[in-house]
N, C-alpha and C positions, 0 to 999 in steps of 0.2 A: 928915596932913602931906603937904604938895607939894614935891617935890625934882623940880629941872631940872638933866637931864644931857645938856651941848652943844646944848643949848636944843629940843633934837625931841621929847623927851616930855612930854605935857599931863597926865597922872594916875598919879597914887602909890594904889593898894591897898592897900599897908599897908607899914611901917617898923620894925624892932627895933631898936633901938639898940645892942644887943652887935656884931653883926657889920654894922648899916645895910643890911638886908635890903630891898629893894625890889621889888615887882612892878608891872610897870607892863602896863597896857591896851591901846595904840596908839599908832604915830608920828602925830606930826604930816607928815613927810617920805612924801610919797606914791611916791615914786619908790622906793622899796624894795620889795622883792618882798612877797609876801603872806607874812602870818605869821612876818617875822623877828623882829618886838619880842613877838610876841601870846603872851601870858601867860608873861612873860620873867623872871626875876630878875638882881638884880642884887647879887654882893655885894660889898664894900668889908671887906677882911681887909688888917689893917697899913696900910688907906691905898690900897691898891691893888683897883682893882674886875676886877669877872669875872663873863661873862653864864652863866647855868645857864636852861634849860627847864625849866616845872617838870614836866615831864614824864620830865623828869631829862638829858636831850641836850644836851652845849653846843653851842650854833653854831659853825661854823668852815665855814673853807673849805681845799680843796685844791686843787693847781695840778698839771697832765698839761704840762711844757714839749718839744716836740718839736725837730727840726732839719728841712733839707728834707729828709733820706731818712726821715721819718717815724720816728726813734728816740726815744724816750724820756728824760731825765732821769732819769738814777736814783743816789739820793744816799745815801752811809754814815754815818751817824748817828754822832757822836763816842763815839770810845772804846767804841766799839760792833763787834758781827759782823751787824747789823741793816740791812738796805735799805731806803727810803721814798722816795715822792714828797714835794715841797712840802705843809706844812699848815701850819695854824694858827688859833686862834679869832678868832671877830671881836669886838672891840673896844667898849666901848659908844659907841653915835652913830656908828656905822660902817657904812655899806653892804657888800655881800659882796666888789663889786668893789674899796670903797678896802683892806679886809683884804686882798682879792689883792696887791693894786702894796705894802702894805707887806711884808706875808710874802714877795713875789716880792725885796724887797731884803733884809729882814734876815737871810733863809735861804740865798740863792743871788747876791744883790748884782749883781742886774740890774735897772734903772730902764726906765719905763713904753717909750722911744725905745728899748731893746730887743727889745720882743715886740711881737708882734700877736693880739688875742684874736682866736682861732676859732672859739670855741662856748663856751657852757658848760651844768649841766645844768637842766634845769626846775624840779627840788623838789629840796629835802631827800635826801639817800641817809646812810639812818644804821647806825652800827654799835655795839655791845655793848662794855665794856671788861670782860675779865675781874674778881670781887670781887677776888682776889687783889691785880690790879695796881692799886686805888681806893682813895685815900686814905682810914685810917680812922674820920675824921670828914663824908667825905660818905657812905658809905654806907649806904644807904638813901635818898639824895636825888640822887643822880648816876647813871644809869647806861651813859653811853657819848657821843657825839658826833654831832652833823647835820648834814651837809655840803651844801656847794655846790661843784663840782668844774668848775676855768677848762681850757679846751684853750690854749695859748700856742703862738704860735712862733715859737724865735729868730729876728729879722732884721740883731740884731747879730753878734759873734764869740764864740766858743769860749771867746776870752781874756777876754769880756766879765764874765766869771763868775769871783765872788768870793767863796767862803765864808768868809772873815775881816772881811766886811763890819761886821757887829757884834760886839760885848765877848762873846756869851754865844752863838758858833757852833753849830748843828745838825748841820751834816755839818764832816766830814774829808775827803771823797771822793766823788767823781762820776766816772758814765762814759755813753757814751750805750746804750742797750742797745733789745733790740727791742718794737715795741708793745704784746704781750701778755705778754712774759713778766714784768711783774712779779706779776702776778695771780700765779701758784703760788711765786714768792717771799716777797712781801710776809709779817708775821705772821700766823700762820689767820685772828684773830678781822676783818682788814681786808680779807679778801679778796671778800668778795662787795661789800663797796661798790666795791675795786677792778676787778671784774670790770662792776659794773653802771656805773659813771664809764665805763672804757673802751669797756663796748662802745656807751654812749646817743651819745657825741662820735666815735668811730669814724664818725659819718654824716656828718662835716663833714669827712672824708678821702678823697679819691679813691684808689680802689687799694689798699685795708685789706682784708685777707684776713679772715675771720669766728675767733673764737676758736679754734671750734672744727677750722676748717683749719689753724690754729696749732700744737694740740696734735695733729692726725696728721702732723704734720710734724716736731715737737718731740717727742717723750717726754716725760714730767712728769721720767722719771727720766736723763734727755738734756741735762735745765735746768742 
């Protein structure tokens, strides 16, 4: 069975019809990085699809937005005691960059005419979900997220930022905070992707102090 999704995929693998599981081969769309569709699933639950690796990683992206004194983005998770950067998966038939510009508004409600991309990182940086926190009908076939991590930075205003952008808000709360420290904030199991995003894009910053001049300046227990 051959199924076309937004017309970039030319082969179907194989097809279940309980949940329309699909694997597919290769884009047609060469402009994509290496390896975002390759041996991709797709599944279509209630009507709604969702890409999974079968390696178990879903694709996503994350977004580092700065200001000009080089601060951080750092956003509170609704109804949460949690801090994060911009994420979110990408989409099927979506480049890493268009998953940026939409996750860049439905999370934070700033359009493309506000940032300027910086940098972003060369591969994949993945990380583990704990089983505990994995639903439990993927596990065993899920286990954790691959990221592509954008550098942004605002050229609009402060006020340009709107987390009530969409019906189903991510954060409550932002503040700008300093470049390294969300790394010993963030939740454990995010940290070294966070640590590895910030320090690969730190190269496209003049005047970035290294981590680790961070933390003898900083105390973990000073954060």
């Amino acid at each position: 069975m051959v199924l076309f999704i937004n017309n970039i995929f030319s082969e179907t693998v194989s097809c279940r019809l309980e949940k329309t599981v699909c694997l597919f081969r290769r884009p047609q769309d060469l402009s994509k990085p290496p390896n975002l569709w390759e041996n991709c699933t797709i599944e279509f639950n209630e009507g709604r699809p969702r890409v999974r690796q079968r390696e178990g990683y879903r694709p996503n992206v994350g977004i580092i937005l700065i200001n000009e004194r080089n601060e951080v983005f750092w956003g509170k998770r609704v109804r949460e005691h949690s801090w994060q950067f911009p994420q979110g998966g990408i989409k099927p038939g979506e480049s890493p960059e268009t998953a940026m510009y939409r996750e860049l508004y439905e999370e934070v409600g700033l359009l493309p005419q506000h940032v300027k991309i910086i940098g972003r990182t060369r591969d994949w940086l993945h990380y583990d979900v704990p089983v505990r926190w994995v639903r439990r009908e993927w596990r065993g076939s899920y286990r954790g997220q691959k990221q592509i991590w954008y550098l942004l930075r605002l050229v609009g205003r402060d006020s340009d930022v709107n987390l009530r952008a969409c019906h189903h808000p991510e954060f409550d709360g932002w503040r700008w905070h300093q470049y390294w420290a969300p790394v010993d904030e963030v939740i454990d199991f995010k940290r070294g992707v966070y640590l590895g995003a910030l320090t690969e894009l730190s190269r496209f910053l003049r005047g970035i102090e290294s981590y680790e001049e961070f933390i003898r300046r900083n105390p973990i227990e000073n954060l």
